[in-house]
N, C-alpha and C positions, 0 to 999 in steps of 0.2 A: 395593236389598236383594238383588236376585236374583242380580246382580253381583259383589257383594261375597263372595255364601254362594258363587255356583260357583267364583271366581276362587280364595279361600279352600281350597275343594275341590281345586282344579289343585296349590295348592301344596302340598298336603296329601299325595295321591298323588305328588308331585313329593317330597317327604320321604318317604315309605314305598319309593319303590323305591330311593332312595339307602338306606335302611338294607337294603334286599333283598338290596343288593348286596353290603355289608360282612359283612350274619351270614350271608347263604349263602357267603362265603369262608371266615369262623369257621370255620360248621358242616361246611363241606367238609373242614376242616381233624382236628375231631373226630368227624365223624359225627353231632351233635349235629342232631336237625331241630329242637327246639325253638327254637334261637336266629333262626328265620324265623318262627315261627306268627303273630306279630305286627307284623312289615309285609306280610305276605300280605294276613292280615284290613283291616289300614287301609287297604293298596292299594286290594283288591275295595271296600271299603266309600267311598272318598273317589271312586274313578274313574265308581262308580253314581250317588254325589252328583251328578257335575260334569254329567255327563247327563241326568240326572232331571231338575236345575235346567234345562238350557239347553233343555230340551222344555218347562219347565212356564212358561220365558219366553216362548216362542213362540208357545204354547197362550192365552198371555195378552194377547197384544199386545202386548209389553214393546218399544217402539220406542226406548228410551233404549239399551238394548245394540246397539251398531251391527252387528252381524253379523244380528241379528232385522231390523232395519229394513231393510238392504240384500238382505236375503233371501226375507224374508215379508210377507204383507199380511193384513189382514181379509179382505177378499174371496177368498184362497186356501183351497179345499176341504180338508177335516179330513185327507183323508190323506195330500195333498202337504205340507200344515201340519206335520203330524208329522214326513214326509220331510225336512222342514227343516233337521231335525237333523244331518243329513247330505248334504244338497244342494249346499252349498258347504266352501269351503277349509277354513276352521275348525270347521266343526259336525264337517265326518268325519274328524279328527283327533282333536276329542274321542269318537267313537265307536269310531274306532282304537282310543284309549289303553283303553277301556273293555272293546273286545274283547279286546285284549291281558292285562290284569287279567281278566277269568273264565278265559281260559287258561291263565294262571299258578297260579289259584285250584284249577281242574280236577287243574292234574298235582300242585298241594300235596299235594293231596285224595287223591292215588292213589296205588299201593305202588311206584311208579317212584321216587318220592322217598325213601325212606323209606333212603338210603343216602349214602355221598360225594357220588358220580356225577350221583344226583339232586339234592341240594343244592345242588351247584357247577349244575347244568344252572336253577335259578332263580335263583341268580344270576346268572346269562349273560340269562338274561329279562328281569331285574331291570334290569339294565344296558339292553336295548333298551327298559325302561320310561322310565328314566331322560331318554334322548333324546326320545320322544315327549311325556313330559307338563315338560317343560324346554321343548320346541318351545311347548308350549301357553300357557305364562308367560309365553314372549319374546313372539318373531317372529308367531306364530299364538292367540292371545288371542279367544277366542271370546267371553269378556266383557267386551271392553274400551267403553266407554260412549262414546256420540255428546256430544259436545262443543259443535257449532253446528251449526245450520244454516241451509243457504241453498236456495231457491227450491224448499221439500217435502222438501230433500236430508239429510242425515247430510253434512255435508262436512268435521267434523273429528275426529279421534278422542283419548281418553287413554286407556291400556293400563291405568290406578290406578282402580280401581273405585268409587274414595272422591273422586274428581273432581265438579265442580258438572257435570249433565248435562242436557241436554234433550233429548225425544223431539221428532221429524216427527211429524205430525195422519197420516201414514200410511204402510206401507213401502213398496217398490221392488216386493215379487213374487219369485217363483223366477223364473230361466231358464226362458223359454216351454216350452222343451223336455225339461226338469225335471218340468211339471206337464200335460203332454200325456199322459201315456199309464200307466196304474198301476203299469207295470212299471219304473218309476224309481224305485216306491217301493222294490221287489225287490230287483233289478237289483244298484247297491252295495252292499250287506251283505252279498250272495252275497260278491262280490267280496272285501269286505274280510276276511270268517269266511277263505278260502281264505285270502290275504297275511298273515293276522298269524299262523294258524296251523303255518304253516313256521317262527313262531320257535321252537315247540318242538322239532323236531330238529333246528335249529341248536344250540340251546339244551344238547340231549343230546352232539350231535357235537364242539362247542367244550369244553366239560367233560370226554370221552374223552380227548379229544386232549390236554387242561392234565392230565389223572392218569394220562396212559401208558397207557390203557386199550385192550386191543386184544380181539378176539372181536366176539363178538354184542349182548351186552346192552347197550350203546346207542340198537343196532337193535331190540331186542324191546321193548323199551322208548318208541322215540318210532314205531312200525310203526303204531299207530292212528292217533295225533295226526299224524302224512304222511298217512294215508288219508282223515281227515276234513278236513284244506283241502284234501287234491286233491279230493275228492265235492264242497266246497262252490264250488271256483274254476271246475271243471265247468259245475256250476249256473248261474253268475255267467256264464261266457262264453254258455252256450247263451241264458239269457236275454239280454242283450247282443244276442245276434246274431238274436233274434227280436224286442225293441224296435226295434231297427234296421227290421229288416224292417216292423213294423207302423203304424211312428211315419214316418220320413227321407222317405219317397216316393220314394227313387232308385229302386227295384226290389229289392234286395238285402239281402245280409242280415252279409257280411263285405266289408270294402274293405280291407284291409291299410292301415289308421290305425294310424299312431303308436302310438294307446293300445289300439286291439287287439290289438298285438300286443305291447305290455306286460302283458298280461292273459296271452297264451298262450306268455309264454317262460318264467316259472314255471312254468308246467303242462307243459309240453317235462319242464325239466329236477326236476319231481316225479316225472312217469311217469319216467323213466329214472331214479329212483333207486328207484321202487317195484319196479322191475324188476332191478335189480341186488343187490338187498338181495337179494331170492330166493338168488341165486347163493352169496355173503355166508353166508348162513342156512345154504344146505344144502352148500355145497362147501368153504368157507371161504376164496374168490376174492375178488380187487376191495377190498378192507376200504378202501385207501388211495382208490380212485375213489369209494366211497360217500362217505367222509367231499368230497371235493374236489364234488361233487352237492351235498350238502347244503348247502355254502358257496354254489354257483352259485345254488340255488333261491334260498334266504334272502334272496341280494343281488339277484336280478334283482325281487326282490318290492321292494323298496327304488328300484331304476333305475324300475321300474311306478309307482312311488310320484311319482319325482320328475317323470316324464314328464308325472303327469296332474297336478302342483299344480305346477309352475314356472312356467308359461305358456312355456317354449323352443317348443310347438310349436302350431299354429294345428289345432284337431279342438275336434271340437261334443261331445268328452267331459271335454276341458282345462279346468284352474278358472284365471282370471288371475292375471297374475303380480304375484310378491310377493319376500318377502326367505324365504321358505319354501323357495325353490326352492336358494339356495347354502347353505342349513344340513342339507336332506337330503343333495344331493350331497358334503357334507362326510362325512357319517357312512355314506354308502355306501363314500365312498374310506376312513377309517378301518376298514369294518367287511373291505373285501374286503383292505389291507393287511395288517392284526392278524392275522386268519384265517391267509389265504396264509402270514406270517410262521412263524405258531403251527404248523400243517400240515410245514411244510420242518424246524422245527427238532423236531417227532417224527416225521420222516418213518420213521426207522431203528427207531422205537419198534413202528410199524403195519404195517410191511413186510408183505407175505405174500405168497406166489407159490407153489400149490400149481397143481401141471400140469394141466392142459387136457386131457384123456383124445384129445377129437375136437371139430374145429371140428362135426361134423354129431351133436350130441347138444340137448338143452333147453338145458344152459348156453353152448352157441355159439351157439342162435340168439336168445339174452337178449345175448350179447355184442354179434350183429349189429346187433340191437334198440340196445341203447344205443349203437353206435357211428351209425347212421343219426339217433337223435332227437339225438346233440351234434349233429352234422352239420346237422341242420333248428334247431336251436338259434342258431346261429350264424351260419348264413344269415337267420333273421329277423333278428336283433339287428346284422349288418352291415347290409343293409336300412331297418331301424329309425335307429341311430347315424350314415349315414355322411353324411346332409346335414345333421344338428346337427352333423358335426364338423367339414365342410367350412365348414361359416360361421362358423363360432366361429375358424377358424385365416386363414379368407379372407376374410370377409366374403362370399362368392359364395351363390348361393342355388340349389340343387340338388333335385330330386325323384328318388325312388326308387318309381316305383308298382306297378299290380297287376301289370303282363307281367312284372314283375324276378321278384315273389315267386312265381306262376304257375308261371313255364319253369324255378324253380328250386328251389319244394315240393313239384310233383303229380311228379316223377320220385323223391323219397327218397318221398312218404307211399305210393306204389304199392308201391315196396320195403318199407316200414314194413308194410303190411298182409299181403304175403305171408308176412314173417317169423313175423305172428303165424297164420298158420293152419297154418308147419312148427314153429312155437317151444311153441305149445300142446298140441301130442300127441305131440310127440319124446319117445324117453325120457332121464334124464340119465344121463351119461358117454360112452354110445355109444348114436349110432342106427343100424341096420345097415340097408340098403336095402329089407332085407325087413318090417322093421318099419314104416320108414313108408310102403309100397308097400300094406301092408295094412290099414294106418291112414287112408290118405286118397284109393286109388283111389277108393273111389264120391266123395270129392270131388269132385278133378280132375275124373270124368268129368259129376258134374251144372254144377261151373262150364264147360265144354266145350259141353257142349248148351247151357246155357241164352245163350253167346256164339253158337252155331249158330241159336239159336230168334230170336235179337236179329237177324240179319242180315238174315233169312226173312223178318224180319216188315219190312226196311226200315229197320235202323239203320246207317246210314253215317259213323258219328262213331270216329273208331280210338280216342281217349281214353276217350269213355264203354264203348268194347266193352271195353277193357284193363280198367278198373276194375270193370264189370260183371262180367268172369270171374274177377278173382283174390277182389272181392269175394264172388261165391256160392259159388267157394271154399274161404273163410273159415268162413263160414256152416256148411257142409257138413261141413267136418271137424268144426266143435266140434260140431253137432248131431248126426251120427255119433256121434264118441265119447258122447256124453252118453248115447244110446239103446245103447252097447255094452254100458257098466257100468251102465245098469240093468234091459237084459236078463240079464245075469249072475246078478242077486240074485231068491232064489225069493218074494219079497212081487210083487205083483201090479204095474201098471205104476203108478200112483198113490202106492200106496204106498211101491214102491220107489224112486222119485222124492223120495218127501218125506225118505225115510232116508237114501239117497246126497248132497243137499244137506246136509241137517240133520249130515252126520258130515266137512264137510269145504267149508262154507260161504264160506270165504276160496277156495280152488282155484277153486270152482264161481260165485263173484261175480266173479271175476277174467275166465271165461270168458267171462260174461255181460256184460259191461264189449267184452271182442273183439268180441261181435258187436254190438251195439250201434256201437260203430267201424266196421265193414262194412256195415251198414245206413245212418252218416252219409257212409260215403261213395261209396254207390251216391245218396244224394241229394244230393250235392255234385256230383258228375259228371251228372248228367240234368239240376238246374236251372242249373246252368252250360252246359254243352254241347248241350243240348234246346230252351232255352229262345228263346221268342219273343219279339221286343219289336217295338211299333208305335204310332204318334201317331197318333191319330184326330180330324175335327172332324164331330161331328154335331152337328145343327139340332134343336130341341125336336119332337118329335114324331114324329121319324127314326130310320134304324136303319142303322148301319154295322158291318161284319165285320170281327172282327180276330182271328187266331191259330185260328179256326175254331169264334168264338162269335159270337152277333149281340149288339149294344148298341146298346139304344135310349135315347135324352135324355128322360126323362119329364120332368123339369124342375126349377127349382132350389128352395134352400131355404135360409133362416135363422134361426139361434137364438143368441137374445141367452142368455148365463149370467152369474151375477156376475164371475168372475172375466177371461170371453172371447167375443168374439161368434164365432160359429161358420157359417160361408159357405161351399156348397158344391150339386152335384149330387145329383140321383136319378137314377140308370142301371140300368136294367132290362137284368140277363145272360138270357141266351136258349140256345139250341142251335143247329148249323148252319142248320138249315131254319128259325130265329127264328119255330118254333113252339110250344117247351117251355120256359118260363119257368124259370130254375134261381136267381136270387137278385137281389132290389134293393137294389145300393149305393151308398153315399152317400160319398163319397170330397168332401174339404172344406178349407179353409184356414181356418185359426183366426189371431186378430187378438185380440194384449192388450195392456191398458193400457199406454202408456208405452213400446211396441216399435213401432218404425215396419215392422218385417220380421215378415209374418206368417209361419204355420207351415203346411205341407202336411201334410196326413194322410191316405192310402190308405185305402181299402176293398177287405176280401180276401173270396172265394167261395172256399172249399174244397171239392174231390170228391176222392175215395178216387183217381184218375187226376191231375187239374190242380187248379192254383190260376187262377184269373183273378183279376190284382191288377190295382187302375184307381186312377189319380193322377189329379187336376184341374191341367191345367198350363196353362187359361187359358180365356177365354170368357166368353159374356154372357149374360142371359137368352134370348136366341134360340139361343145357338150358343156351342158346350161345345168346347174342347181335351181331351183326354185322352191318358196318356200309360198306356197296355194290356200287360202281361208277363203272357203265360202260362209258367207254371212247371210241367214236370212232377215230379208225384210229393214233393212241398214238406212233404208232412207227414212224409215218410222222416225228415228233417233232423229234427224235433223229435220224433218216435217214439224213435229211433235217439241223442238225447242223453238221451231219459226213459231208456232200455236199460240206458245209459252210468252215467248216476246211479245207477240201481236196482242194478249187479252192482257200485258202490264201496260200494252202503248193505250188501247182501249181505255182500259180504267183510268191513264192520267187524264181523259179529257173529262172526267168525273167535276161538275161543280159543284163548287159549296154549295151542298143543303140549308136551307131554312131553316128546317126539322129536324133533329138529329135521329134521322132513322137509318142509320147506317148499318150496313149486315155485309157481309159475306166475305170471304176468297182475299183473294191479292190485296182489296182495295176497298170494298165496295159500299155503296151508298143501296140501303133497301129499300125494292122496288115499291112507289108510294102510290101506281094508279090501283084503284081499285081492284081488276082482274088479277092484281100480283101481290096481293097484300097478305101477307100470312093470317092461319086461323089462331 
């Protein structure tokens, strides 16, 4: 029954975006929005169906649907249970499709559509519904029904939901790794809110581009729905990169994986068009580079797509391979051909080239700005591609690891961060020396000292001292300026705080976005460059010093749970003189049903200074291996992506300007009261 209603639903939504696509051309045609209100509404309404259902399968036990069976079990805890839904290939496809319909639903809803430009722009949506819940019918059938089985298995499947079916007495389970740690419940949704949400400015930019459309208002138009999947892709990666950290037991928290860094080469080329649009907005630069951005983001969200459902590459974020993986990369090469096509043959239409007053103004150093993040763009994504393409044409089998991405990121993102503490308070068209002489000396001179205070105190690392000064810097200027203009205004300092924000929240979240960026990556360079790592073996009852803490084996412990038995130490963290007790961890390998590979899981101690993170890499009731990282300063890293988050949420409550004086950062709209007007 449950089969039948969602797969019902698939095709249902699967007929509403094919009319989405026909009446939003109509309506394009006359303006007409009416001729969409009604596959809008079936979309939203059949794609909630398809998910509701395949949750309330799951919820149920429904081991007849082979995706439930091969995915979930009774014994799986309620909220990885829900996770479900999107745990594997097929569940987060239909959640794809699902997010994809309320974003369609959202710009219905909004006054962006309520013209050609917007019409054609959900047809354009419509059409990438089309693909995805078409993916869900064929190839990716998340209710296709267990057929036979063999030895507790699901071992055959039919895609016809009206097939004779029988259920396994029990399922298979998530991926151990899946149901380890809460933030897997998190984790992909971030991810996915960010990836589907670039199809609305593609969505706007392919519609400009099909009605000749040159200016702005494509831009003022899709400027939030960009800000909100970059704040949610944000989210998505900094979680990511702290399950990592909590769950993997390496030490770490980024490895340049395949699908990390499918996850941050959207986000590359998001921010560089957040950043360009500014330019766009207030000079009437780049029009043509914006739209060619927005193609990039769109499709690399797509290449993200097919990295992590194809099975091409071997990473513990890959779903296995299927027939999913040559029907995305079919419709990526469609989507980046058509575009590309569409783009060349209005290129004459979009042209603009209004002069560049001075490379040393706000809009040269948004130029530098996006010319460094193509540049880091591209360098991940050769990196990423070049040993899928080497095998695919050789058969040879190739690595590209961290010293590649290392020796050839941290030299553009050091250039990236200085641009933004000269790009931030430049003023536009011309900065004259005296302006920014007086704009950021007390910068300059507190990132100066505080590299002079780093050396005094015994830091010998040139990398982290580099980053250490451009980053406080950064820092320095934007909080500079921020206390300039609201010394200016005669309300008190609080108050004149909350007015100077409140009258210009997009500039001001944008800010707050840089420093947050300077903050992640004064802790990207400490626990890289700082950090300590050592094996230790202590004996129960013992105490061994690692990194300039004492750890003593208090001894072991087990815990049976339904779904996993859970095996592991008690380690008592200490201070040097292992006289002052700071934390007892329990660092553990968990063991589930039907996995012969069990899972490591860390125990982390956090201080306001270090983290002491402890692995169990091996040992016996007497005598404990341990594998010990201390990490300075670790909470920077996840302070510093709250920052990040909180100045994209900042800048969404950015309104439409009257004026189009828009400047800066993430987002931003430039400051128009007098005390903040640039010279």
């Amino acid at each position: 029954m449950i089969a039948t209603a969602g797969y019902a639903a698939v095709l249902v939504a699967l007929g509403a975006a094919v009319a989405l696509v026909v009446q939003g051309v109509r309506g394009s045609a006359t303006g007409d929005k009416g001729l969409v209100v009604v596959p809008v509404r079936v979309l939203i309404g059949a794609s909630v169906a398809s998910f509701v259902l395949l949750e309330i399968g799951i919820l149920s036990h429904d081991f007849s649907i082979a995706y439930i069976a091969n995915n979930t079990a009774s014994t799986t805890p309620l909220i990885f249970l829900f996770a479900g839904g999107w745990a594997a290939l097929e569940g987060s496809i239909v959640l794809w499709g699902l997010l994809l319909a309320v974003f369609i639903w959202l710009v219905f809803r909004s006054k962006s559509s309520n013209d050609r430009l917007g019409i054609l722009a959900l047809a354009v949506m419509g059409g990438v519904a089309v693909f995805w819940f078409g993916l869900m019918a064929t190839a990716a059938n998340p209710f296709a029904v267990c057929t036979d089985v063999a030895g507790g298995v699901c071992s055959a499947t039919s895609w016809w939901p009206l097939s004779a079916s029988v259920a396994p007495a029990e399922g298979l389970g998530p991926n151990p790794l899946l149901q380890n740690h809460i933030l897997m419940a998190v984790h992909p949704p971030m991810l996915y809110v960010g990836y589907v949400g670039m199809t609305v400015p593609f969505g706007f930019a392919i519609a400009a581009l099909w009605l000749k459309e040159s200016g702005t208002s494509w831009l003022d138009r899709s400027h939030r729905w960009t800000l909100i999947s970059w704040v949610f892709l944000t989210t998505g990666i900094f979680l990511g990169a702290w399950w990592s950290y909590e769950v993997l037991g390496w030490g770490g928290y980024w490895a340049w994986d395949p699908v990390e860094n499918a996850a941050l080469l959207p986000w590359l080329a998001a921010t560089a068009f957040l950043h360009s649009a500014l330019v766009q907005r207030r000079r009437g630069m780049l029009q043509a580079w914006n739209f060619m951005l927005v193609i990039a983001a769109f499709a690399l969200t797509i290449l993200g797509t097919f990295l992590t459902r194809s099975g091409v590459i071997a990473s513990v974020h890959s779903f296995t391979q299927s027939a999913v993986g040559p029907a995305i990369l079919t419709f990526l090469l469609i989507v980046v051909v058509a575009s590309l096509a569409l783009f060349v043959v209005r290129a004459r239409d979009i042209a603009q080239a209004p002069r560049l007053d001075s490379l040393v103004s706000r809009e040269g150093f948004i130029l530098a700005n996006n010319l460094l993040l193509t540049v880091l763009t591209f360098t991940v994504l050769f990196g990423t591609m070049y040993p899928l393409i080497v095998e695919a044409l050789s058969g040879d089998q190739v690595s590209v690891g961290r010293p590649f991405f290392d020796k050839a990121a941290v030299p553009l993102a050091l250039l990236l961060l200085l641009t933004i503490g000269l790009g931030s308070v430049a003023p536009w068209r011309v900065a004259t020396g005296a302006i920014l002489w007086r704009r950021l000396r007390w910068a300059i001179a507190l990132g100066l000292v505080t590299g002079a205070v780093a050396v005094l105190a015994g830091l010998d690392s040139v990398g982290v001292l580099v980053t250490l000064v451009i980053a406080v810097f950064v820092i320095g200027a934007l909080v500079i300026r921020f206390v300039e203009v609201v010394a200016a205004r005669p309300e008190g300092i609080l108050g004149a705080s909350r007015k100077v924000v409140a009258n210009d929240p997009g500039y001001w979240g944008g800010q707050l976005a840089h420093l947050g960026i300077a903050l992640v990556a004064i802790a990207l360079a400490t626990t890289s460059g700082l950090a300590v790592r050592e094996v230790v073996r202590i004996n129960q009852g013992e105490t061994a010093v690692a990194g300039g803490f004492c750890l003593s084996y208090v001894g072991p412990f087990e815990n049976i749970e339904p779904h996993r038995t859970v095996t592991g130490a008690r380690v008592l963290v200490l201070d040097e003189s292992c006289s002052d007790e700071k934390a007892l961890l329990s660092p553990s390998v968990n063991s589930y049903p039907g996995v012969a590979q069990p899972i490591g899981t860390p125990d982390v101690w956090t201080s306001f200074t270090t983290d002491v993170y402890v692995g169990l890499a091996g040992g016996s009731v007497d005598s404990v291996l341990l594998n010990v990282f201390i990490f300075p300063y670790q909470w920077l890293l996840w302070f510093g992506g709250l920052v990040v988050v909180a100045g994209g949420g900042l800048a969404m409550m950015r309104k439409p300007a009257r004026r189009r004086e828009t400047s800066d950062v993430v987002t931003a709209q430039e400051p128009t009261s007098r005390e903040t007007a640039d010279e």
